[in-house]
C-alpha positions as CSV (number, residue, x, y, z in Angstrom):
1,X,76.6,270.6,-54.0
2,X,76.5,273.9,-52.3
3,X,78.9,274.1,-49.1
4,X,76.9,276.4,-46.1
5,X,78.9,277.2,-43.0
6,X,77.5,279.4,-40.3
7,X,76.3,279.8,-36.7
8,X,73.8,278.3,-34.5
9,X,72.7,278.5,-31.1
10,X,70.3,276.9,-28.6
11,X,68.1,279.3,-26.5
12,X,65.6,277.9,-23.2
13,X,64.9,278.1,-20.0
14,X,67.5,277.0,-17.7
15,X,68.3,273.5,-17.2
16,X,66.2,272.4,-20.8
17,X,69.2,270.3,-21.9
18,X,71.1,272.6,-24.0
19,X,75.1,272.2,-22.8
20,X,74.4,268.3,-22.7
21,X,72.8,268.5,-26.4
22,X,76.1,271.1,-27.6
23,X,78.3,267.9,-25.9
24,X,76.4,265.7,-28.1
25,X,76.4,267.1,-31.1
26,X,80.2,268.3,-30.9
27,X,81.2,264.9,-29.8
28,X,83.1,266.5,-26.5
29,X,82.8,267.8,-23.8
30,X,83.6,271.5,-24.6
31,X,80.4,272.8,-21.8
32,X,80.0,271.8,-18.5
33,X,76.6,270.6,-17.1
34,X,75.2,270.1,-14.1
35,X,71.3,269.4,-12.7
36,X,71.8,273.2,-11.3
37,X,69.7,276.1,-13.2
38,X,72.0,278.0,-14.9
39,X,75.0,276.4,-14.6
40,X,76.5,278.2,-18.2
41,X,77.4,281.4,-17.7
42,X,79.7,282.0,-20.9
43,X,79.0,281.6,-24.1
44,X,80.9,278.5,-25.7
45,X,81.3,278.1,-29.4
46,X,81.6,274.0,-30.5
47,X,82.6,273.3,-34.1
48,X,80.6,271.2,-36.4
49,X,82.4,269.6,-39.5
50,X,80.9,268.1,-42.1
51,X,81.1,267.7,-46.3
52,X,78.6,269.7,-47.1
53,X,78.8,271.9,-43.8
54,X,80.2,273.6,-41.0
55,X,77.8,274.3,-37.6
56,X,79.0,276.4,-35.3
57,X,77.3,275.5,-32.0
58,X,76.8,278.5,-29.6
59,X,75.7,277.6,-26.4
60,X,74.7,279.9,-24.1
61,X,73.0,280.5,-20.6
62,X,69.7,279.8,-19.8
63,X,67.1,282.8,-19.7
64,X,65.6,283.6,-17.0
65,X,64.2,286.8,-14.3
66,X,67.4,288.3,-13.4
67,X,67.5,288.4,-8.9
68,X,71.5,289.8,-9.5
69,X,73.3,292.0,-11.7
70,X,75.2,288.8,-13.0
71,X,71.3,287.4,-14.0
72,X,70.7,290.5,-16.0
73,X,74.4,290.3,-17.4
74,X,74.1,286.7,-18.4
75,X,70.2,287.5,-20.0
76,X,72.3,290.3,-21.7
77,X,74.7,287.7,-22.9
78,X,72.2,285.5,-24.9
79,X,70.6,288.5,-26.6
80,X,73.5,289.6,-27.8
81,X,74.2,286.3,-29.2
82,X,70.6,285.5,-31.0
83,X,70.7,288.4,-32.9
84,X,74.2,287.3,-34.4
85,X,73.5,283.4,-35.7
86,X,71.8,282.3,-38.4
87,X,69.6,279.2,-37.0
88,X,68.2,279.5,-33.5
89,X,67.7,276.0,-31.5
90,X,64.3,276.2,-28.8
91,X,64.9,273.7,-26.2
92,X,62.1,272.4,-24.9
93,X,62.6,269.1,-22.4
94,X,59.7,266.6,-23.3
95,X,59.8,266.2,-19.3
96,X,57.9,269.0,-18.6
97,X,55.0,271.0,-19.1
98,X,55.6,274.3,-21.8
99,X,55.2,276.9,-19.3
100,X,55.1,281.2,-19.4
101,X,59.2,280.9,-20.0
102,X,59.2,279.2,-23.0
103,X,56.2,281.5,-24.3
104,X,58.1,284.5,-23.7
105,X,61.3,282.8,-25.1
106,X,59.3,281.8,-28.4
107,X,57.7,285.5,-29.2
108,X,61.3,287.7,-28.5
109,X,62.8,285.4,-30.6
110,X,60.2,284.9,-33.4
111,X,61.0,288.8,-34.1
112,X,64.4,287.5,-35.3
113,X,66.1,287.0,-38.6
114,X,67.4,283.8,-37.9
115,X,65.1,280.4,-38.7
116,X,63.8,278.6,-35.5
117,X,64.0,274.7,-34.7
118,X,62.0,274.1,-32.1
119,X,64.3,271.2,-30.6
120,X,62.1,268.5,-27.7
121,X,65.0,267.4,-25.5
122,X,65.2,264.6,-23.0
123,X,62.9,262.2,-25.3
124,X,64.4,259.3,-23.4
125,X,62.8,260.6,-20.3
126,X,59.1,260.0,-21.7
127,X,56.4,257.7,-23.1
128,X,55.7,258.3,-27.0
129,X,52.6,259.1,-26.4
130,X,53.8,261.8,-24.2
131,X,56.4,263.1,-26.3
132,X,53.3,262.9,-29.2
133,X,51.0,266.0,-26.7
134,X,54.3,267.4,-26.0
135,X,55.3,267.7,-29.8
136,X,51.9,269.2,-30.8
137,X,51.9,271.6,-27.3
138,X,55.6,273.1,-28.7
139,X,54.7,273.3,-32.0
140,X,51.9,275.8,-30.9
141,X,54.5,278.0,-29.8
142,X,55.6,279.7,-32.7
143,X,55.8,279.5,-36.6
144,X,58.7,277.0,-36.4
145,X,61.1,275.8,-39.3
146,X,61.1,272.8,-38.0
147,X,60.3,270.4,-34.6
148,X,62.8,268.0,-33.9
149,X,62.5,265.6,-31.1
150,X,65.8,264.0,-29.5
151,X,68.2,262.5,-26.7
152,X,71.3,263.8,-26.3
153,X,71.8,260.8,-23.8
154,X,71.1,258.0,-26.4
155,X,72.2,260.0,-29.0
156,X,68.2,259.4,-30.8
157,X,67.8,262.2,-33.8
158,X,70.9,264.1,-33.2
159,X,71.9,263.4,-36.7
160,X,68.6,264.6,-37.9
161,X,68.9,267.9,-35.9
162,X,72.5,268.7,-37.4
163,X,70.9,267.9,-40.7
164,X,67.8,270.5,-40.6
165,X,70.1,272.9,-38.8
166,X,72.5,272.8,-41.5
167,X,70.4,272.9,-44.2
168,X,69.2,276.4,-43.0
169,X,72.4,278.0,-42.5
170,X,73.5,280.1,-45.9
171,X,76.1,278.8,-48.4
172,X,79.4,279.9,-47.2
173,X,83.0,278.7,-47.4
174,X,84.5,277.4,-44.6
175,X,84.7,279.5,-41.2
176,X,87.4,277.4,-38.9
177,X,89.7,275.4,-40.2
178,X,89.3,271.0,-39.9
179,X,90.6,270.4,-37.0
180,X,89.3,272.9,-34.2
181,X,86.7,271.5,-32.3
182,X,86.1,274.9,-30.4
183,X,87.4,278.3,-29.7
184,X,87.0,278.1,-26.4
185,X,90.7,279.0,-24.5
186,X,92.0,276.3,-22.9
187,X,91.9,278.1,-19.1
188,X,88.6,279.3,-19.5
189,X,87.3,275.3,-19.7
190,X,90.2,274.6,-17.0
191,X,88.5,277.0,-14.8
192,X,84.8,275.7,-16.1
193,X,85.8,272.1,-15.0
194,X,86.8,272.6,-11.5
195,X,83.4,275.0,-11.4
196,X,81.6,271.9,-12.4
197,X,83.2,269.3,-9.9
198,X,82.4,272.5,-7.5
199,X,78.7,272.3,-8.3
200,X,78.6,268.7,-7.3
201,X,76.4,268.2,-4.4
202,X,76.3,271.9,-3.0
203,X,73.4,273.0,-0.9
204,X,70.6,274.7,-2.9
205,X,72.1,278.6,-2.0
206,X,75.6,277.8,-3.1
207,X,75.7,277.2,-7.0
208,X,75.3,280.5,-8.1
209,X,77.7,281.9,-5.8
210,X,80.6,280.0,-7.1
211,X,83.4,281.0,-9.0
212,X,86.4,280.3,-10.1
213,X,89.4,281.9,-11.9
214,X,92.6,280.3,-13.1
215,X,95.4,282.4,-11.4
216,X,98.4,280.4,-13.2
217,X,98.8,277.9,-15.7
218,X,102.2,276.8,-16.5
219,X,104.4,273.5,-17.8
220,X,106.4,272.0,-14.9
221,X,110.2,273.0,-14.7
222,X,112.0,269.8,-16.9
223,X,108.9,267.8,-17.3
224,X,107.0,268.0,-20.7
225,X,104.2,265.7,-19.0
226,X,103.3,268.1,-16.1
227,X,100.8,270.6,-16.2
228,X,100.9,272.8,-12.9
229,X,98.1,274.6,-12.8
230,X,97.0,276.8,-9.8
231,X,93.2,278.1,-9.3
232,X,91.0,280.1,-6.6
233,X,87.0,279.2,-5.9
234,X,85.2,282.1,-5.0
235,X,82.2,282.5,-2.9
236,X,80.2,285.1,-1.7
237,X,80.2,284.7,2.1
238,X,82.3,282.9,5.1
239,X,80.0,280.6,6.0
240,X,79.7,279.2,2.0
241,X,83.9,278.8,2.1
242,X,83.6,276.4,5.1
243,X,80.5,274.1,2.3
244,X,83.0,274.2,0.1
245,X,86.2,273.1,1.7
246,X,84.2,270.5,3.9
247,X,85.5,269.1,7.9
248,X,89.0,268.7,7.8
249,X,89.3,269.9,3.9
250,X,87.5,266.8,2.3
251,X,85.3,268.2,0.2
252,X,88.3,270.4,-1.3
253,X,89.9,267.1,-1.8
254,X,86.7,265.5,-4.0
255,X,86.4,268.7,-5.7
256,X,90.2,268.7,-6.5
257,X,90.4,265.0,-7.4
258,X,87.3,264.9,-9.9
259,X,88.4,268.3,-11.4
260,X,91.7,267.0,-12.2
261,X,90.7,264.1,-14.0
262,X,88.7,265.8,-15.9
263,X,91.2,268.6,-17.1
264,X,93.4,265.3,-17.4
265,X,91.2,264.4,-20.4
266,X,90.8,268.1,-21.3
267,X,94.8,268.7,-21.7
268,X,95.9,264.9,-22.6
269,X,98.9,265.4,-19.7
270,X,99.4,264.8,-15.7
271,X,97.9,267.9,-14.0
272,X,98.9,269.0,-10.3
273,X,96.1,271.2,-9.2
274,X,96.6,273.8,-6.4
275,X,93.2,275.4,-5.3
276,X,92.4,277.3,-2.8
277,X,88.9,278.7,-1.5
278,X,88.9,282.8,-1.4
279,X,85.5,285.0,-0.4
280,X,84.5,287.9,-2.9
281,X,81.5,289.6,-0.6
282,X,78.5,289.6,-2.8
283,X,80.2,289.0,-6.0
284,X,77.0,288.9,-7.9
285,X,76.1,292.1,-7.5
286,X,79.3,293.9,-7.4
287,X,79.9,295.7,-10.7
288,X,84.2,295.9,-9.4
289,X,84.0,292.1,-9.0
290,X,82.3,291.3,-12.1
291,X,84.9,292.4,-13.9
292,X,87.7,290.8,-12.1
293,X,85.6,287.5,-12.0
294,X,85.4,287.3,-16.3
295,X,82.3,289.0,-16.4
């Protein structure tokens, strides 16, 4: 039996299904999701283990036509990651029409070395005799490896996926040892999760304008079950700062409360969360606050 270890990544438009599919597949949650457009915005590796295999999942932000210097950053992200893996994933949701984005997805990365899946998502969202015109209508798109059709909410074909996927990456020993799941640091998904819970139930303007950055992590003094952890949301104007916090600080309060169950679950301990609201005047397009921000 030959052992193959290597990397993988899932490329589409935003919103196609890809952090939910990484969740899936990884069996945790190590990439947060949201019904926002580009709600990743780093590149997240999840670790596959298997018998015969190891999969490294990349998941990375959707592409799309940059309005920001943080667009043309993230774009800039997933490129540099494509032309590193060894088996590229095209998402594709069976929900919708295949439209001028996934075109221009398929032909830059047909040019590649690494095979392409073409990968249908959100199966469970359509008819089979839907999904049957939309399997045909994808498989137009490029000279594909494979098609695979699947459901990362009912879990339909994800084994299949991780078997073609595998099966294309090139015999290698092992590349992270059994038990790491991924190499994401732990503050970078503590400050992922509160962005999340953040994302919840915004206006339409506000999503991309949010960010956060964990200022302090640390044990509590004498407690081994205390996690103190303390964290600022950024946003780009006044006006968004007021959204966020909500009258009389309620919205701060949901935000804090669903964030900290889920870093909770993330860290296995108690968490107090301090997190306060801060403006960073047109973040997106400040090169100085980029930086500072992670990016």
């Amino acid at each position: 039996m030959t052992y193959r270890a290597g990397f993988a990544c899932f490329v589409g438009r935003p919103n196609a299904g890809k952090s939910t599919l990484v969740n899936a597949i990884v069996g945790q949650k190590i990439a947060i999701t949201s019904s926002r457009p580009q709600t990743t915005r780093h590149v997240v590796r999840g670790v596959v283990h298997r018998e015969d295999s190891q999969l490294v999942l990349v998941d990375t932000p959707g592409v799309h036509k940059p309005k920001t210097l943080l667009g043309e950053r993230l774009n800039d992200l997933v490129r540099a990651t494509w032309s590193e893996v060894d088996v590229i994933g095209l998402c594709v949701p069976a929900d919708e029409a295949v439209g001028p984005g996934d075109r221009f997805i398929a032909s830059e990365i047909g040019e590649l070395k690494a095979k392409v899946v073409a990968v249908v998502t959100k199966t469970d969202l359509v008819s089979r005799a839907r999904l049957a015109e939309q399997l045909m209508a994808v498989s137009r798109l490029g000279d594909f490896a494979d098609v695979v059709p699947v459901s990362a909410v009912n879990g339909d074909q994800l084994d299949v996926l991780v078997d073609v996927m595998a099966g294309h990456l090139p015999p290698s020993p092992q590349l992270f040892p059994d038990d790491m799941i991924t190499d994401e640091p732990e503050q970078v998904m503590v400050a992922e999760l509160i962005r999340e819970a953040a994302l919840e139930g915004v206006r339409d303007e506000l999503p991309h304008s949010i960010a956060v950055v964990v200022e302090e992590m640390l044990p509590a003094e004498g407690r081994g079950d205390l996690m103190k952890i303390y964290a600022d949301i950024y946003v780009e104007r006044t006006s968004q700062k007021s959204i966020v916090i909500g009258a009389g600080g309620t919205r701060l309060r949901e935000v804090g409360t669903k964030a900290r169950r889920e870093i909770e679950g993330l860290l296995g301990m108690r968490v107090y969360l301090d997190l306060h609201v801060r403006v960073a005047k047109e973040w997106q397009r400040d090169p100085k606050q980029l930086r500072k921000l992670g990016f």
